[in-house]
PASELO-305680 format. One record per residue (C-alpha): residue number from 1; residue in one letter; x, y, z. Coordinates in nm, 2 decimals, m for minus. Layout:
N
<pt NUM,A,<X,Y,Z>>;
...
//
This chain:
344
<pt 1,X,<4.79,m11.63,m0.38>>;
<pt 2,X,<4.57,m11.35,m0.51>>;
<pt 3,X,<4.91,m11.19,m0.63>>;
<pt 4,X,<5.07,m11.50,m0.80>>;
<pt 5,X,<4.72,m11.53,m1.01>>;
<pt 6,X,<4.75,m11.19,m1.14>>;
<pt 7,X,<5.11,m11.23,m1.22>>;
<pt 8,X,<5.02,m11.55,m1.42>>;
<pt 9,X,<4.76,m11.37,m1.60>>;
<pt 10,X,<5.00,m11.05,m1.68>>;
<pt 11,X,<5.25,m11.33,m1.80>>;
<pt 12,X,<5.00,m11.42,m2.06>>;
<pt 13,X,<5.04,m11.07,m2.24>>;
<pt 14,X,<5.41,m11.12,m2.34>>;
<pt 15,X,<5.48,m11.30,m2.68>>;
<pt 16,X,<5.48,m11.67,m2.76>>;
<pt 17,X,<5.87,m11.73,m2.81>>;
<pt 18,X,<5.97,m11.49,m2.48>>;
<pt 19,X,<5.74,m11.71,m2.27>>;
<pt 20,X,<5.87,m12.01,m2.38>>;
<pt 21,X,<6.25,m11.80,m2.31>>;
<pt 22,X,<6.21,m11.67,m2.01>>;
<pt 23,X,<5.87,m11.68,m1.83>>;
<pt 24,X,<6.01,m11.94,m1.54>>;
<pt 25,X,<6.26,m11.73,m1.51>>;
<pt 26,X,<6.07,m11.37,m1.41>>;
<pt 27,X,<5.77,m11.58,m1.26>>;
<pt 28,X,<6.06,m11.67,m1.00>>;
<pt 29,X,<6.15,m11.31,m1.00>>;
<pt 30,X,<5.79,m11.21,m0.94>>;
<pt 31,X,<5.71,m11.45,m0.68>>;
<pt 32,X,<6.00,m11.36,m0.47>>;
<pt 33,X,<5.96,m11.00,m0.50>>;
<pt 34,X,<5.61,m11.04,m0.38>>;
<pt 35,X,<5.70,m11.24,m0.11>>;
<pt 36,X,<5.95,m10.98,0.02>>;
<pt 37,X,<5.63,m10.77,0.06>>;
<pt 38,X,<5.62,m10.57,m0.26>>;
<pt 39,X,<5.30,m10.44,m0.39>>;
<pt 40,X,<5.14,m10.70,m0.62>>;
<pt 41,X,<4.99,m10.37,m0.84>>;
<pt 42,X,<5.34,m10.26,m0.88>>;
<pt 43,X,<5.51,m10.56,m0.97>>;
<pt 44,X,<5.21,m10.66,m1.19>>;
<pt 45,X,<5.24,m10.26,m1.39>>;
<pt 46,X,<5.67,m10.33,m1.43>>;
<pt 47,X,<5.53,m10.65,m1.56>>;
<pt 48,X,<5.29,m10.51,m1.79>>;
<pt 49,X,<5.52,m10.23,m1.94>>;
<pt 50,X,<5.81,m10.52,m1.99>>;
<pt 51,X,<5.54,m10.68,m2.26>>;
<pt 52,X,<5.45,m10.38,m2.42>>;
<pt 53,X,<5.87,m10.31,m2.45>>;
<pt 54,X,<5.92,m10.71,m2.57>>;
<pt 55,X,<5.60,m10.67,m2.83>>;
<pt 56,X,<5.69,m10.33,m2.98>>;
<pt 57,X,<6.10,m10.33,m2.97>>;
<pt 58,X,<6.09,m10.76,m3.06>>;
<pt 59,X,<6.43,m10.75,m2.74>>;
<pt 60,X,<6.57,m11.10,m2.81>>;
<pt 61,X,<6.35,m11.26,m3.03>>;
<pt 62,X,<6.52,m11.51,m3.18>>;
<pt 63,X,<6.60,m11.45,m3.54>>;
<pt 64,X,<6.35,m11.71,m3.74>>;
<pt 65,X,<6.17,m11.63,m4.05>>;
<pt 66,X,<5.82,m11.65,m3.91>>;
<pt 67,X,<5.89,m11.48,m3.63>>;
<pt 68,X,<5.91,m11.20,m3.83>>;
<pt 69,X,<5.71,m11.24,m4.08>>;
<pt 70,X,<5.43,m11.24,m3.80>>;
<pt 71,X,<5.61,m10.89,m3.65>>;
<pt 72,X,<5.63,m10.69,m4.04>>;
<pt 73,X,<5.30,m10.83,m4.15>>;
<pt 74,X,<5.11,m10.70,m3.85>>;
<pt 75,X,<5.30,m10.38,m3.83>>;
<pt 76,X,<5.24,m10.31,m4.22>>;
<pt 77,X,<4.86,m10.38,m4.11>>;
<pt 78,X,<4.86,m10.14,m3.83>>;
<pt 79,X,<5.02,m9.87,m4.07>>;
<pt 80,X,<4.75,m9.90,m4.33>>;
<pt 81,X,<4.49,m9.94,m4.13>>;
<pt 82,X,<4.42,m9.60,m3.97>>;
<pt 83,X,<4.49,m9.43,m4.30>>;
<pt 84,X,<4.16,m9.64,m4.40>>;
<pt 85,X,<3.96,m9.55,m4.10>>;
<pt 86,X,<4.08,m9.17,m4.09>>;
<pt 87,X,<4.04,m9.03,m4.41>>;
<pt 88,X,<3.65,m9.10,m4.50>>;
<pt 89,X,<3.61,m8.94,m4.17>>;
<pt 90,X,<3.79,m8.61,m4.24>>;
<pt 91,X,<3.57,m8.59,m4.55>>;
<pt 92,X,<3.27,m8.64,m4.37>>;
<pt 93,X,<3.39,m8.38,m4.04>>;
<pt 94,X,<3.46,m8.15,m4.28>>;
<pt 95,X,<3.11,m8.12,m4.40>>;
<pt 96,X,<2.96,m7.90,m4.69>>;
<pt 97,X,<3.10,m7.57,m4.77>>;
<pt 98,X,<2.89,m7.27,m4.82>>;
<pt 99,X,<2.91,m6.86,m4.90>>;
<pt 100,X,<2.80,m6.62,m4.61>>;
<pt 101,X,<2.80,m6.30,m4.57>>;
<pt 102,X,<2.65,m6.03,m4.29>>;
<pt 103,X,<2.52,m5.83,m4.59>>;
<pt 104,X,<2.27,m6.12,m4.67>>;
<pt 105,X,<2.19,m6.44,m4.82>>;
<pt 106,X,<2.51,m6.52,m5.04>>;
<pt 107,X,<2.39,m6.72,m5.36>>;
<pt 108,X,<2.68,m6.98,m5.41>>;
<pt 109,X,<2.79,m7.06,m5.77>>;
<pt 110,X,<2.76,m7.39,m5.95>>;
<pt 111,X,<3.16,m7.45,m5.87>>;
<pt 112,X,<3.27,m7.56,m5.53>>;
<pt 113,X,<3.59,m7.34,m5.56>>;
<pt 114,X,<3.55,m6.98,m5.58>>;
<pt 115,X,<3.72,m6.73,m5.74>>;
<pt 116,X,<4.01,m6.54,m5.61>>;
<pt 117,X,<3.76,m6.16,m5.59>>;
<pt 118,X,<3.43,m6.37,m5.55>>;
<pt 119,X,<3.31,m6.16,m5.88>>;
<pt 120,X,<3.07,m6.50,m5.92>>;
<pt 121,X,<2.89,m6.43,m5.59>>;
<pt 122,X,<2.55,m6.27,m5.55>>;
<pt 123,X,<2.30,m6.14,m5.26>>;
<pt 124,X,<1.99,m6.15,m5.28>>;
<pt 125,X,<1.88,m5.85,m5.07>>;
<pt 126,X,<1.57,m5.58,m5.08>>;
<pt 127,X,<1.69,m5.44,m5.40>>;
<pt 128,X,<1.74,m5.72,m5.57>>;
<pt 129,X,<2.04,m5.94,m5.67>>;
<pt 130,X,<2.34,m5.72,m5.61>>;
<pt 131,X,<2.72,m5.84,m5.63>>;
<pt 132,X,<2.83,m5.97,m5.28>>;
<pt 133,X,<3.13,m5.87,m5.07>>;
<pt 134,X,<3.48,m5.96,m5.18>>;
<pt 135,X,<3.56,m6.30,m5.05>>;
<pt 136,X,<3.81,m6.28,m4.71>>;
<pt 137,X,<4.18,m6.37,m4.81>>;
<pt 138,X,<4.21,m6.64,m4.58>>;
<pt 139,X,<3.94,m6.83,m4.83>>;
<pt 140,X,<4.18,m6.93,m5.05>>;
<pt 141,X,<4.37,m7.10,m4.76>>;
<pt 142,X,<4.05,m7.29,m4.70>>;
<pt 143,X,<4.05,m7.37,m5.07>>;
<pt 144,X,<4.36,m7.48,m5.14>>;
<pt 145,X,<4.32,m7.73,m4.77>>;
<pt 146,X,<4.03,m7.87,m4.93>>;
<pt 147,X,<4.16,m7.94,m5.26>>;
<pt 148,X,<4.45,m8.08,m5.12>>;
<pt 149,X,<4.29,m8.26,m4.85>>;
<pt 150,X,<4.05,m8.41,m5.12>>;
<pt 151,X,<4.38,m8.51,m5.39>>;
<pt 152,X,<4.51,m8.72,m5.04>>;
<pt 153,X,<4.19,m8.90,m4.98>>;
<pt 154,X,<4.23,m9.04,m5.36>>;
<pt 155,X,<4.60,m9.06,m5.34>>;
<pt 156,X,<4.54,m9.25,m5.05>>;
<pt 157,X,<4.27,m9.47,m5.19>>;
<pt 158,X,<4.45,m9.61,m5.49>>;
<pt 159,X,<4.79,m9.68,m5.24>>;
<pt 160,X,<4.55,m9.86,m5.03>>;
<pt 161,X,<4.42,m10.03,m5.31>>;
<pt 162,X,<4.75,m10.14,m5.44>>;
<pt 163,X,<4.88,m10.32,m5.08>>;
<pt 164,X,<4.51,m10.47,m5.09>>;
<pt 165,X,<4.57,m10.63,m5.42>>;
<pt 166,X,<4.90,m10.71,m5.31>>;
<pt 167,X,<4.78,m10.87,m4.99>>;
<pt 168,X,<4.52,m11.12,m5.22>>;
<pt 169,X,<4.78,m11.20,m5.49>>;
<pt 170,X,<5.05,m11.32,m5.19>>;
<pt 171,X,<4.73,m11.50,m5.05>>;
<pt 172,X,<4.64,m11.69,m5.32>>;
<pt 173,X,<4.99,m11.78,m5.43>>;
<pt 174,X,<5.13,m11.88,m5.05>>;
<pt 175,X,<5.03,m12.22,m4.92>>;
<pt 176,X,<4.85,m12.09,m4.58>>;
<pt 177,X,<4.63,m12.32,m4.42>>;
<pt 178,X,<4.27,m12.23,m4.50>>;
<pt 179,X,<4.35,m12.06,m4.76>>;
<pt 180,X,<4.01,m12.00,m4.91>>;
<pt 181,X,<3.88,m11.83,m4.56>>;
<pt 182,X,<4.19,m11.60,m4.55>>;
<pt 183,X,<4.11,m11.52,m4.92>>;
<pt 184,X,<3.74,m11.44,m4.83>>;
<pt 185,X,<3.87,m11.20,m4.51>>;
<pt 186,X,<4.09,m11.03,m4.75>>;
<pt 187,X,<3.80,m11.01,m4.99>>;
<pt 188,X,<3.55,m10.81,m4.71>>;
<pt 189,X,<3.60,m10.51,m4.88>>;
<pt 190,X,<3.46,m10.58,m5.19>>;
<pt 191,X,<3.15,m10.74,m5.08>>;
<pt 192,X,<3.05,m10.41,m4.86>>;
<pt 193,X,<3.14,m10.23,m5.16>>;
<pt 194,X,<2.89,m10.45,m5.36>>;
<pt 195,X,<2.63,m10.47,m5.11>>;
<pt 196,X,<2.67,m10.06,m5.10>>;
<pt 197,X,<2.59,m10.07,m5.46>>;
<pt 198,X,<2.33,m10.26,m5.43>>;
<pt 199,X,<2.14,m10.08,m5.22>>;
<pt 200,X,<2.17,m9.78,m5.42>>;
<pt 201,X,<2.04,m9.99,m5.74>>;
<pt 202,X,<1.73,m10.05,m5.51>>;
<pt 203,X,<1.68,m9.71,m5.42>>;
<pt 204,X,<1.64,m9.56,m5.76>>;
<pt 205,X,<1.30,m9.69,m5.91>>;
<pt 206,X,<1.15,m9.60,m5.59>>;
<pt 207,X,<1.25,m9.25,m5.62>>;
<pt 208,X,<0.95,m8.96,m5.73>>;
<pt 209,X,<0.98,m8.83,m6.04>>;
<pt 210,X,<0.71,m8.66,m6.10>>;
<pt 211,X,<0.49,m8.39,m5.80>>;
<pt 212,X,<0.14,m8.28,m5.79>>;
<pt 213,X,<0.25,m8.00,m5.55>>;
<pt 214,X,<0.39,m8.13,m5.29>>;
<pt 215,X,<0.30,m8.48,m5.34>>;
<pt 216,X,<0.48,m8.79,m5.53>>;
<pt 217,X,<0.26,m8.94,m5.85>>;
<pt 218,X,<0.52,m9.24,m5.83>>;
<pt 219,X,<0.77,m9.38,m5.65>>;
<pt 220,X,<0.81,m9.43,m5.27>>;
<pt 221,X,<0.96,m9.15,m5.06>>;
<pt 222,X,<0.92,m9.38,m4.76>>;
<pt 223,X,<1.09,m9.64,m4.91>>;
<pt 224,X,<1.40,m9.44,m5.06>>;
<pt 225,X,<1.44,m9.29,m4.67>>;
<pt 226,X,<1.42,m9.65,m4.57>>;
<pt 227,X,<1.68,m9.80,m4.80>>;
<pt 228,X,<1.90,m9.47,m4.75>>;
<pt 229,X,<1.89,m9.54,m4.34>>;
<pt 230,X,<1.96,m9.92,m4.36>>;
<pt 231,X,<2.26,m9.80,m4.63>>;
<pt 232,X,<2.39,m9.56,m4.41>>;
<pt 233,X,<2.44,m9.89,m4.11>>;
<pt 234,X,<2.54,m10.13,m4.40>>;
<pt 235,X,<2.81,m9.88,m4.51>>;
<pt 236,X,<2.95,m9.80,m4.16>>;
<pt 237,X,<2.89,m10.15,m4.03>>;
<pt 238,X,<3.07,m10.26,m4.39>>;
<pt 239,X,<3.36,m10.06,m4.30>>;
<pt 240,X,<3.42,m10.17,m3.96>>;
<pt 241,X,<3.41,m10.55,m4.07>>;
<pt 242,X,<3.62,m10.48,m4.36>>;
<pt 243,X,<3.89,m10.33,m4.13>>;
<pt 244,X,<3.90,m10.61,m3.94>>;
<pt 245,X,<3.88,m10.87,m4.19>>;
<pt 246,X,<4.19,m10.75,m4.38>>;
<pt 247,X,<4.36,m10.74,m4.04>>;
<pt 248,X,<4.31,m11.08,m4.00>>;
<pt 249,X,<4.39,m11.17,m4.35>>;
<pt 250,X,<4.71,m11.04,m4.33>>;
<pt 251,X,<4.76,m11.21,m3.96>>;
<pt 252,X,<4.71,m11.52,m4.09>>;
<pt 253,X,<4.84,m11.51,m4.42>>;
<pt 254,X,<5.16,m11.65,m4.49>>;
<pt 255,X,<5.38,m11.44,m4.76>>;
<pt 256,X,<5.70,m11.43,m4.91>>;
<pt 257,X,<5.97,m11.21,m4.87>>;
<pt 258,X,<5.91,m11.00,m5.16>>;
<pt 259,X,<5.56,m10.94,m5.07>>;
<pt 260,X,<5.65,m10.81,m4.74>>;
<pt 261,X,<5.91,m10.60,m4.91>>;
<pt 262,X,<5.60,m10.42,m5.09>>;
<pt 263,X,<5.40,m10.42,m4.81>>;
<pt 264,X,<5.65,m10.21,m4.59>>;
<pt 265,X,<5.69,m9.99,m4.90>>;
<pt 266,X,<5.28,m9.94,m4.90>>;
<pt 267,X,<5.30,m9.90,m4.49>>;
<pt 268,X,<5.61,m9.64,m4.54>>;
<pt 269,X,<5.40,m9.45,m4.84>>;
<pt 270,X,<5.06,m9.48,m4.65>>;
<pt 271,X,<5.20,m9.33,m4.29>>;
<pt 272,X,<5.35,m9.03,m4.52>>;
<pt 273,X,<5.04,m8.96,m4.70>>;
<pt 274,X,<4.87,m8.98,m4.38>>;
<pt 275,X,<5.10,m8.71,m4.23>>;
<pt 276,X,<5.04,m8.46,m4.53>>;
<pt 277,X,<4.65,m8.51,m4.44>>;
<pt 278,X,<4.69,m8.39,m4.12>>;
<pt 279,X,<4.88,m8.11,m4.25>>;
<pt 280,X,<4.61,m8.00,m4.48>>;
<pt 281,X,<4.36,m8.07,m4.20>>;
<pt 282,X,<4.55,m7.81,m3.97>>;
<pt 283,X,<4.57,m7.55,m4.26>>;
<pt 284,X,<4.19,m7.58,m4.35>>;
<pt 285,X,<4.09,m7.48,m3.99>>;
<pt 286,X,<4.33,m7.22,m3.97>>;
<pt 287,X,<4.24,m7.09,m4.27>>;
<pt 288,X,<3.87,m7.10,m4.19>>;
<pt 289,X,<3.96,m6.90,m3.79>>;
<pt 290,X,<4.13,m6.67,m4.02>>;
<pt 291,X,<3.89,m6.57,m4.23>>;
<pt 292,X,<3.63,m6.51,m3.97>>;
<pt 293,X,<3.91,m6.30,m3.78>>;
<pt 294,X,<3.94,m6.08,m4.13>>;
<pt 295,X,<3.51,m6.10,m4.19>>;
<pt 296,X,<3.50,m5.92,m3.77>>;
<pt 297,X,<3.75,m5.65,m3.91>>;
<pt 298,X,<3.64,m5.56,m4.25>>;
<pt 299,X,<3.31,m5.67,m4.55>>;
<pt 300,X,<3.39,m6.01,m4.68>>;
<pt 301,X,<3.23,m6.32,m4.75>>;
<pt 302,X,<3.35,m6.61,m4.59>>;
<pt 303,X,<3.29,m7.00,m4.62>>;
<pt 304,X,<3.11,m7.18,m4.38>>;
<pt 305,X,<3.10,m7.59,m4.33>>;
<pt 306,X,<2.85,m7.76,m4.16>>;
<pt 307,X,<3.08,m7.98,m3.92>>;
<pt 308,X,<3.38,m7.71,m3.91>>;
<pt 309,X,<3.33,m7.72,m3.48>>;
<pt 310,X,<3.43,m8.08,m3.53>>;
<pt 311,X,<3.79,m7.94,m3.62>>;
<pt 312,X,<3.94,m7.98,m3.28>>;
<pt 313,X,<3.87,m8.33,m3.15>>;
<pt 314,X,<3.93,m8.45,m3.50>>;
<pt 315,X,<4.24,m8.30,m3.49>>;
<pt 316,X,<4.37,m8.48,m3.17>>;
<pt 317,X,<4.20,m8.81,m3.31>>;
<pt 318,X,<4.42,m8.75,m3.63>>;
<pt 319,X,<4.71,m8.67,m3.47>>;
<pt 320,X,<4.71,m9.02,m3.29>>;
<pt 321,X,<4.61,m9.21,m3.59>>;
<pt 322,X,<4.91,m9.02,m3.75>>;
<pt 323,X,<5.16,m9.12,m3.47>>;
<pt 324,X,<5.07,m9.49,m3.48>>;
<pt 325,X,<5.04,m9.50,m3.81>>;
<pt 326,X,<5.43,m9.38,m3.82>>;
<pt 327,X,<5.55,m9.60,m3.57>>;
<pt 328,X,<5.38,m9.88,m3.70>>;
<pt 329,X,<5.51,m9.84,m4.08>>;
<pt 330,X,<5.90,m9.77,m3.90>>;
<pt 331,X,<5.84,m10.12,m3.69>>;
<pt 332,X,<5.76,m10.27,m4.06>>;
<pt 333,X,<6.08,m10.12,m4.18>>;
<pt 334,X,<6.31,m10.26,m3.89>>;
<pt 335,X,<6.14,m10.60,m3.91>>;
<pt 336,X,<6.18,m10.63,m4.27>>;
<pt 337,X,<6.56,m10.54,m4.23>>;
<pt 338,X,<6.58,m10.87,m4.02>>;
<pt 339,X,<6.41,m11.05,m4.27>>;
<pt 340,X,<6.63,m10.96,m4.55>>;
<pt 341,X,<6.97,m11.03,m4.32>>;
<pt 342,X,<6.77,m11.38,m4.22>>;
<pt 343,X,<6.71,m11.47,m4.56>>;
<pt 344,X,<7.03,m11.38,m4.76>>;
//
């Protein structure tokens, strides 16, 4: 009995239209099999992996509009969504960039990018400010990362920002149930955004602007670190929610064709731009291995970043956000196909 349960409750994972297909049939199957003396664990894992196989490949599902509507929007959600959870965090693993140099304490420049013979660089030793050592070659691999890394984050943004306004306007215009509480899910983003804002607003008249040593005449340090810790929760918290709002947005909403067509065009574009990140990602930490490699061999100057031992594990992390992200927007692609053959 303890077997049949678990079967029924494996069962459950497999999509809506194949249980109402063929779930007599394998429970049959199932019981029999276990009845021969099979393992229950091993009928219940063959079980398991055949509803992973029916959700992800969609074998036999029948060809009806909402059906697939259901499979392209949540695949065009998947493919966007890890774009929007990964790239803040390769900004913020990557950390602040610095000069250093064996010789001494390198004095950076106003300009985040340095130039090609670090001419602009100073130390400030025994004897004064002297001109430091020339920067390591590799630093204009770790340059040339960051910029790029930084032009895919915006890239990024404004694509994002597109589906989402994409995602609202199909809302609004669609006659899904609830309407006004899919609109407000799909809207999440904006009000973390303003709530953001608004904490930074309050922060500002309470900070010092004027010392007696090292003491405030006015304002409230205490009360600027407070407001900065509860933004800090508010924006991550923010984030999280808004994920998962827009996810359910676009679960629930119900779009046209044409709107899908965009969206697997955003998923498609989003998945790419997400590849090139990584790529970037990968050259930056080369490029910053290298340039210690030269610095141990020779007098150069080298950048430094504050999270740069984060590189690994946020690697791997990015490589799977990269690889669903890329199967997710090619799901979106083959679904839509069925859509436009299903609606011609």
């Amino acid at each position: 009995m303890r077997g049949k349960a678990v079967v029924e409750q494996v069962l459950r994972c497999y999509p809506t239209w194949w249980r109402a297909r063929f779930e007599q049939e394998v429970r049959s199957v199932a019981e029999d099999l276990l009845a021969e003396g099979r393992s229950p664990l091993g009928v219940c894992l063959n079980l398991l992996w055949g509803a992973v196989r029916t959700r992800t490949r969609a074998t036999a599902m029948p060809r009806i509009y909402e059906l697939w509507s259901v499979r392209t929007r949540i695949s065009i959600a998947a493919a966007t969504l890890p774009a929007l959870l990964m790239a803040p965090l390769v900004l913020v693993a990557m950390g602040n960039s610095s000069p250093h140099s064996s010789a001494g304490r390198v004095i950076p420049p106003s300009l985040p990018l340095f130039g090609a013979g670090g001419a602009n660089l100073l130390i400030n030793s025994k004897r004064g400010f002297v001109a430091a050592p020339p920067l390591a070659p590799a630093v204009s691999i770790v340059n040339d990362a960051a910029f790029a890394i930084l032009v895919l984050f915006l890239v990024t943004f404004v694509v994002l920002i597109s589906g989402w306004g994409s995602l609202t306007g199909a809302i609004r215009r669609s006659a899904t149930p609830h309407r006004r509480s899919v609109v407000l899910l799909a809207w999440a983003p904006v009000f973390s955004l303003l709530a953001d804002l608004a904490l930074i607003i309050a922060q500002d008249p309470e900070r010092p602007t004027r010392y007696v040593g090292s003491r405030p005449v006015n304002g409230n340090p205490h009360a600027v670190l407070v407001l900065g810790t509860i933004l800090s929760i508010v924006a991550a918290l923010g984030w999280l929610v808004s994920i998962l709002c827009v996810a359910l947005a676009a679960r629930r909403a119900e779009v046209a064709p044409s709107d899908l067509r965009y969206g697997r065009t955003v998923s498609l574009m989003v998945a790419g731009l997400l590849t090139l990140l990584l790529a970037a990602y990968l050259c930056w930490g080369i490029g910053l291995a290298l340039q210690t490699h030269q610095a141990a061999h020779g007098n150069f100057t080298t950048l430094v970043n504050s999270r740069q031992d984060l590189w690994v594990p946020m690697v791997v992390i990015l490589s799977g956000a990269v690889t669903l992200s890329t199967i997710c927007a090619s799901t979106a692609r083959r679904s839509y196909r069925v859509i436009s053959l299903i609606t011609v």
